[in-house]
N, C-alpha and C positions, 0 to 999 in steps of 0.2 A: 351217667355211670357206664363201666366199662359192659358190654355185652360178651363172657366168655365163651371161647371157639374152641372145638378139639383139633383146630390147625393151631399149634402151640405158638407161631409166629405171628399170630394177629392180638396176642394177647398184650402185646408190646407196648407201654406209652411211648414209643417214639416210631409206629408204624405207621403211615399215613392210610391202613386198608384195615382197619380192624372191624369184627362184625357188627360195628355201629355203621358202616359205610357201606362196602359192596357195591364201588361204582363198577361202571360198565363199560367196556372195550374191545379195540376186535385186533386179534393177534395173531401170527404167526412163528411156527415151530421151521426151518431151514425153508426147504423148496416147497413147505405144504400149503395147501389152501388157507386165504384168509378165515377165522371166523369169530365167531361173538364169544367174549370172556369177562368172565366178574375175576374183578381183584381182591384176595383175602389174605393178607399177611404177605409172603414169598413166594404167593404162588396163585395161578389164573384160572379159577374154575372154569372149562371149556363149554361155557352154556348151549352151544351148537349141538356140543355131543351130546350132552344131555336133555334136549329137545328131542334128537333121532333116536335113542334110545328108550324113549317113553319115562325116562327117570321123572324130567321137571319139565311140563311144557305151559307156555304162555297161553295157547290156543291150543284146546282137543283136536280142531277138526283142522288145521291147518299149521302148516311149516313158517314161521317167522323169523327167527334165527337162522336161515339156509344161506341168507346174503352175509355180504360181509358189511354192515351197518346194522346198527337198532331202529331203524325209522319203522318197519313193517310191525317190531314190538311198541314202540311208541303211537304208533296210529292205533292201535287196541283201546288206549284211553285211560284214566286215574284208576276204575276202580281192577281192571287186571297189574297195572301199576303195580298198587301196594296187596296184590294177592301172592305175586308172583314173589315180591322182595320178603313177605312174609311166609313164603314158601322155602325160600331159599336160605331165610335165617335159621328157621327151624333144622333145614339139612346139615346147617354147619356147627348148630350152637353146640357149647357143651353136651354131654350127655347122648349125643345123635347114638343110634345101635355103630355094632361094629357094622354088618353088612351096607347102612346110608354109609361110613367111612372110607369103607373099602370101594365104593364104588364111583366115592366123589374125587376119591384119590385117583384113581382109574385115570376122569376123566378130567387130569387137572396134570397141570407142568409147571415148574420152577419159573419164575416171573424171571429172571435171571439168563432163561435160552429161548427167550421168546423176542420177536421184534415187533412192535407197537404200530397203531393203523392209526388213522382218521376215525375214530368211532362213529362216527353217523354220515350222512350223506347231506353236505351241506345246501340245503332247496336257494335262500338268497340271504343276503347276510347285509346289516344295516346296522352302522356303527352311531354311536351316540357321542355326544360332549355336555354327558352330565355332571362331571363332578366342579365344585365350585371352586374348591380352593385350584385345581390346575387353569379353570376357564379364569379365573384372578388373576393369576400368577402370566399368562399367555395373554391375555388382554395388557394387563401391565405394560409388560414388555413392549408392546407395539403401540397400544392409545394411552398411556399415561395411566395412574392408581384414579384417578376422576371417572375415566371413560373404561373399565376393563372389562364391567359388562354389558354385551349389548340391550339394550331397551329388551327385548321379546325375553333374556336369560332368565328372570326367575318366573317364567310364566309358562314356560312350552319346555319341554324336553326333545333340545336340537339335534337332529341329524343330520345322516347322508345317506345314501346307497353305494356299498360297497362289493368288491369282484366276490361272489362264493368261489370263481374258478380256481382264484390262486390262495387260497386259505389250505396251509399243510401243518400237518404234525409235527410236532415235536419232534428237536431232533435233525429236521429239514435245514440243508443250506441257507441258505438266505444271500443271493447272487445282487450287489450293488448295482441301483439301479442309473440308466443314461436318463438323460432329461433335458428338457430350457429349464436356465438359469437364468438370470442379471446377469448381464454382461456388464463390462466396465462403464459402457455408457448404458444408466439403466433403464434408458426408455427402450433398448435393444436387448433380446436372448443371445445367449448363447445354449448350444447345443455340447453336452457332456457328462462324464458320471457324477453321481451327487456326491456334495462333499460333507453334509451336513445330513447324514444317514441317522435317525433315532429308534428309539422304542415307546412303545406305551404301554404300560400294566394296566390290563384291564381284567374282569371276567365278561364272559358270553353266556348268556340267559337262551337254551333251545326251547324251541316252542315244538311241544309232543302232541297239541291237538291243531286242527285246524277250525277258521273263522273263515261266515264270512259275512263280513259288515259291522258297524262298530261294537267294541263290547267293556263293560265296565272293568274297573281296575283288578275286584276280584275275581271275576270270570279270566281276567290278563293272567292273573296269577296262579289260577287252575290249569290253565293253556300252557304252563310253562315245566319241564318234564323235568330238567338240572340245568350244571353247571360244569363249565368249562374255565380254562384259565386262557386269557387271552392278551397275546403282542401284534397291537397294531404297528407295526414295522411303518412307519415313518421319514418320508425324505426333505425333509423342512426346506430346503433349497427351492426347489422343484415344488412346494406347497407353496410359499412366498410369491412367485411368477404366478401360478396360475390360480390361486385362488379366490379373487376378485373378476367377477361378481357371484359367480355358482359355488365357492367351496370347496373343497378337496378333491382330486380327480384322480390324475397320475400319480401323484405325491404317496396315495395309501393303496395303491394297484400292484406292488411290488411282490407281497408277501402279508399273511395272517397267520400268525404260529397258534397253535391250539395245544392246551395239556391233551394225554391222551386217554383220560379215565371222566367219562361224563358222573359229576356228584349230583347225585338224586336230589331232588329237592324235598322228599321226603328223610334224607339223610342229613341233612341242614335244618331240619324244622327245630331242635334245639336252640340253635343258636339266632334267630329270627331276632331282631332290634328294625326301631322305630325310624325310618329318617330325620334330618335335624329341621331345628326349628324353622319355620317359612316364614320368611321378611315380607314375602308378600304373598295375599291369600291367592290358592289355587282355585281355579272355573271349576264346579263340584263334579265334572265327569273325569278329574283327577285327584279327587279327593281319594283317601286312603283308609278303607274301614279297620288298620289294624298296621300291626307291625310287618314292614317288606322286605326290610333290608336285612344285612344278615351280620354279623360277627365276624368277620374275616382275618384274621392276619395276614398280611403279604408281604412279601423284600422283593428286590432286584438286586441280582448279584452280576459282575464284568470278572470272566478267565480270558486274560488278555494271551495272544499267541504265544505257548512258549512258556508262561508262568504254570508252577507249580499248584497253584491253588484257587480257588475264586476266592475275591470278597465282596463284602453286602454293600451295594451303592444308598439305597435307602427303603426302608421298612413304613407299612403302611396299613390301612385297616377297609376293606370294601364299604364299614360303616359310615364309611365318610361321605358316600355318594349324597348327592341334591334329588336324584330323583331315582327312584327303585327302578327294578326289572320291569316289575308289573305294569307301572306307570308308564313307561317306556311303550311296552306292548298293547295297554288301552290305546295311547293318541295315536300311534300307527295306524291305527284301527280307522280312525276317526275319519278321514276322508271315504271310508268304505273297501278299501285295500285289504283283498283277502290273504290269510296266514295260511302259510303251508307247514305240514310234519316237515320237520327238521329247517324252519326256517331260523335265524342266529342274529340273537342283539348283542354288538359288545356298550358293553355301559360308557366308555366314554372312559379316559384317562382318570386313575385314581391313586389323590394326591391326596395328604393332611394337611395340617395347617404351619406345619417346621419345614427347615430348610433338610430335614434329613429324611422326609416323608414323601418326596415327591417323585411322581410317576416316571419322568421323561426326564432322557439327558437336556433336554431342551430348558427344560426350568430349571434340574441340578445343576448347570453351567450358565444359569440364567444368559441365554442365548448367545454362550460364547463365550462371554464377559468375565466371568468367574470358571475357568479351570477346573476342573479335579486332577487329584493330585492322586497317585494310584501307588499303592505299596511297594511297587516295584522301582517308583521315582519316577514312570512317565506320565503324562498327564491325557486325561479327557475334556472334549466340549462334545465332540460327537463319536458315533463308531467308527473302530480303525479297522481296516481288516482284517481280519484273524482270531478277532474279540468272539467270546462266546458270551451271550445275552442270556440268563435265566429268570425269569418268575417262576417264585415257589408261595405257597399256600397252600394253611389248615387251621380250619376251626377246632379252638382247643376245648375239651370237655374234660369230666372228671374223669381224670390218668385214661386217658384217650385222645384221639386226636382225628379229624377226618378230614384227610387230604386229598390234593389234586392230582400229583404226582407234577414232575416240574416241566416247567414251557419252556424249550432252549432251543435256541439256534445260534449257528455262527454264521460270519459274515464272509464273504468270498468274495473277489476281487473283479470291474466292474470286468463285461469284456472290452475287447481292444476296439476295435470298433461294429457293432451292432450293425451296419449294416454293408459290413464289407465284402465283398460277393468272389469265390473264384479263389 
């Protein structure tokens, strides 16, 4: 049910920030300093100010909100966590006096003149390929509907290690990248921009405690602070070369777009659902004491250069994942690999089980093969340049709804040559 605010704009079923959410971000007002902001309705409570000002602070005895990330609040722990968030709903709920009002209002600006950060300071970022129907659908394509998963896939939840350097905001360019290709004779590269540029709809699970050495699914699950929307920016080209034998290297080194509002995971705990059924039993230090996964709605939507509007490429649901966050976070664990505050799992491409559900232009064009046709009459297989790529996602509740705020980026064109000197 709806939780009412005397910020009359969060009262909205169709606001993505209503006092059921109050995710976290760090923003800026023209040439002012970065700092830390909760979003509520139209407008970003300046949680900084109100730390220096003694109104609401995480910590008595020390400054945590001073930086511009939450990693310094997230390393406090679960139980300042949910003290704080219940600090803060109290300030905004209905009823708050005039003077909490007036002073929240103080320290708060129109979400509308402010410009969006990277909300936390990403420590190392390690991408997953847990969802089944995309690891189906991308197997397919290359070994045949017999071979599409590999022997280890219902048994391990597969990684990589990915760049935290180049993982940006929302919002951020996104500069096509150069690379080896196939060249004509394919036992030869070529050297050039990719031509076969993708996205992938995922979310990103932050981890707000640190480990160190292995630790169970729900211990994973405690360790993990919210939620992010995330576009693994993909160069399928440039993945095909060099993927054999280590798996993706250059191909996903390009770009990481992030929403810009971390959703609490205590803000998602409504909406919590079961993973799907297991074809085959999990080794019991992946077993799951309870429901991990969560109720998600998501689309991908293509504003091609020049058009007037965007529309929806394909709509999808995070329910669909094969293997949770938490689970994800246990097996990392598992060789003894310690967690750092703010380190970042993306889940892996998430895709359903229709042709209109799937994550990546790479499966909606079934790798080329099938087209889209775009309202304007041009067609896609991959991104063109100019394209603006958005993931949007919210869990819908009773005449409420708790969103992400949206992932976008466009594409820009490669440069002329990379490494031209003079």
């Amino acid at each position: 049910m709806l939780k009412t605010s005397w910020v009359a704009s969060a009262n909205s079923a169709e606001t993505d920030f209503p006092l059921n959410n109050l995710p976290y971000g760090v923003f800026s007002v023209g040439d002012a300093d970065l700092r830390c902001g909760v979003a509520i309705g139209d407008r970003i409570i300046d949680a900084t100010g109100l730390e220096a000002a003694g109104i609401l602070r995480a910590d008595p005895d020390a400054d945590v909100l001073d930086a511009p990330y939450w990693n310094d609040f997230m390393a406090l722990g679960p139980k300042v966590w949910a003290a704080y968030r219940a600090k803060l709903q109290d300030l905004l709920a209905e009823g708050a006096s005039e003077e909490v009002q007036d002073q929240l209002t103080t320290y708060s600006v129109p979400m509308s003149e402010a410009t969006l950060h990277l909300p936390f300071k990403v420590a190392e970022y390690t991408d997953f390929y847990a969802g089944k129907h995309h690891a189906t659908n991308v197997g397919t394509m290359f070994r045949g509907a017999e071979n599409a998963l590999p022997p280890n896939w219902l048994s391990i939840p597969i990684g990589y290690n990915g760049r935290a350097s180049s993982v940006v905001v929302s919002g951020t360019e996104v500069r096509r990248p150069w690379g080896q290709l196939k060249g004509p004779d394919m036992d030869l590269p070529v050297f050039a921009p990719c031509k076969r540029f993708d996205i992938e709809l995922e979310m990103g699970a932050i981890v707000g405690m640190p480990s160190d050495g292995p630790v169970t699914v729900q211990e994973a699950d405690d360790m993990i602070f919210g939620y992010v929307l995330l576009n693994d920016w993909s160069a399928r080209d440039i993945q095909a070369w060099e993927y054999q034998p280590l798996g993706p290297f250059q191909a996903k080194a390009t770009a990481t777009s992030l929403s810009p509002w971390i959703v609490t995971k205590a803000a998602l705990e409504p909406f919590r659902c079961s993973t799907p059924h297991r074809e085959r039993v999990l080794l019991p230090y992946l077993e799951e004491p309870g429901p991990m996964l969560y109720d998600i709605p998501l689309s991908v939507s293509i504003l091609p250069e020049n058009a007037e509007k965007p529309e929806i490429l394909a709509r999808t649901n995070y329910r669909e994942m094969y293997y949770s966050a938490a689970q994800q976070l246990a097996h990392h664990t598992t060789a003894g690999s310690p967690m750092n505050v703010g380190d970042m799992l993306g889940s892996g491409t998430i895709s359903g089980p229709s042709k209109d559900e799937r994550g990546s232009l790479l499966e909606m064009s079934w790798g080329g093969k099938e087209p889209l046709t775009l309202a304007d009459g041009s067609t896609r297989s991959f991104i063109e340049d100019g394209d603006t790529l958005t993931l949007s996602g919210a869990a819908q509740g009773d005449g409420y709804r708790v969103g992400f705020g949206d992932c976008a980026g466009t594409v820009i064109p490669a440069l002329d040559d990379p490494y031209k000197r003079g």
